[in-house]
C-alpha positions in Angstrom: 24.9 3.5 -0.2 28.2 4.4 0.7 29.9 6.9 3.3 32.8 8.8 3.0 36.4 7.7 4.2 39.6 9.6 4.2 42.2 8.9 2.1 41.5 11.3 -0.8 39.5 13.6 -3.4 37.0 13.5 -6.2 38.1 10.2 -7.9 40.9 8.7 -5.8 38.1 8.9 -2.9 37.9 5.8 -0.7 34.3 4.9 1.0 32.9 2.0 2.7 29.6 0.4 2.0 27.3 1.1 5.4 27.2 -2.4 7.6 23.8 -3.7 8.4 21.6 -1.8 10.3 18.8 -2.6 12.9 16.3 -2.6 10.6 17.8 -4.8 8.2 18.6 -7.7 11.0 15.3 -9.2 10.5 16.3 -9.8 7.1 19.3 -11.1 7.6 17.8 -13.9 10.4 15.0 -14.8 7.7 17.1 -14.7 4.1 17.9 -18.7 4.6 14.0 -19.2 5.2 13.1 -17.1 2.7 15.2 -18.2 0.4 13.7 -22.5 1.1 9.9 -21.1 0.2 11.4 -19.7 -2.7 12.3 -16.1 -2.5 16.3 -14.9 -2.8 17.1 -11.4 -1.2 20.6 -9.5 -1.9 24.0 -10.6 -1.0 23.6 -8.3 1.9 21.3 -10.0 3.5 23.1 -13.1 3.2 24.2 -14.3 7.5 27.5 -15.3 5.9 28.6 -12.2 4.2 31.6 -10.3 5.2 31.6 -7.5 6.5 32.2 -4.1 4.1 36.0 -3.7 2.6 37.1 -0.3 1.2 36.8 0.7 -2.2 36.8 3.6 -4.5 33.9 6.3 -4.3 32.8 5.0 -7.5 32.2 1.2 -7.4 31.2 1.5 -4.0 28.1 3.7 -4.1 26.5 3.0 -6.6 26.9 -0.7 -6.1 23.2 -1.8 -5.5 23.5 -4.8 -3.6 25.0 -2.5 -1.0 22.0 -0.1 -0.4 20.3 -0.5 3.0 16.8 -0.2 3.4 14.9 2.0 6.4 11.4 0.8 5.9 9.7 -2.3 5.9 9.7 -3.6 2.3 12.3 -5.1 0.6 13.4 -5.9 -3.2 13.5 -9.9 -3.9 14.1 -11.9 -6.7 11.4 -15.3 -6.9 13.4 -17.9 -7.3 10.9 -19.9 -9.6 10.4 -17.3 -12.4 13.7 -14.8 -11.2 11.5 -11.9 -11.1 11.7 -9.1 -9.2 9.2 -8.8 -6.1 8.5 -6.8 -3.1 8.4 -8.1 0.5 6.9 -6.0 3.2 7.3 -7.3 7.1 4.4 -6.8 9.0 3.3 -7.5 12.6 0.7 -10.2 12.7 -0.2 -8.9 16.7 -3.8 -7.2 15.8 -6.5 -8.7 15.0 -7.3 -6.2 11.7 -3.9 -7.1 9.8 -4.6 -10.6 10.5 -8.2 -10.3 8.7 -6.5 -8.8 6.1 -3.6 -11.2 5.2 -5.9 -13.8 5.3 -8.3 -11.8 2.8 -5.6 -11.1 0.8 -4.5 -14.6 0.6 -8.0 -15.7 -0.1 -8.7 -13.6 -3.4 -5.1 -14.4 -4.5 -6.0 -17.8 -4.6 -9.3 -17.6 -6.0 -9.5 -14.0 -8.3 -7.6 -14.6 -11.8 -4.9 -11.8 -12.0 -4.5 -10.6 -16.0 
């Protein structure tokens, strides 16, 4: 996602890719974790990446890497296989999602997905 910048019109338009957010922080202080159990987010969520530089309206929004997210999922590749997946942060503080991951984590290990 990308917001506008002065410095010119339709084509010659120069934007900068939005910095991280306050949602997104989590992400960032979890991408070297998740990346040792297996699971690679985008370069944006990388601690070491620099900050945004200028670029033309063009390449800029609709580079994907660059999109922020305002939920509480997130696109990830899985390292083993390089497929796509979906991570979802969730608070572990009440006693019902608790039940559930564990649930969840249960049939996963014993129901055969086709």
């Amino acid at each position: 996602m990308a917001c506008c910048f002065p410095g010119g019109k339709g084509e010659n338009l120069i934007v900068y890719a939005f910095d991280i957010i306050d949602n997104e922080k989590f992400w960032v202080e979890h991408s070297r974790w998740l990346e040792g159990v297996g699971y690679r987010l985008r370069s944006r969520y990388q601690p070491d990446k620099p900050p945004p530089q200028l670029r033309p309206y063009r390449e800029a929004f609709f580079d994907t890497e660059e999109v922020p997210i305002f939920g509480s999922l997130i696109d990830a590749i899985r390292i083993s296989d390089n497929k796509p997946v979906m991570l979802k942060k969730v608070s572990r503080q009440n006693l019902a999602t608790t039940v559930f991951l564990y649930t969840m984590s249960f049939l996963c290990k014993t129901v055969k997905w086709t």
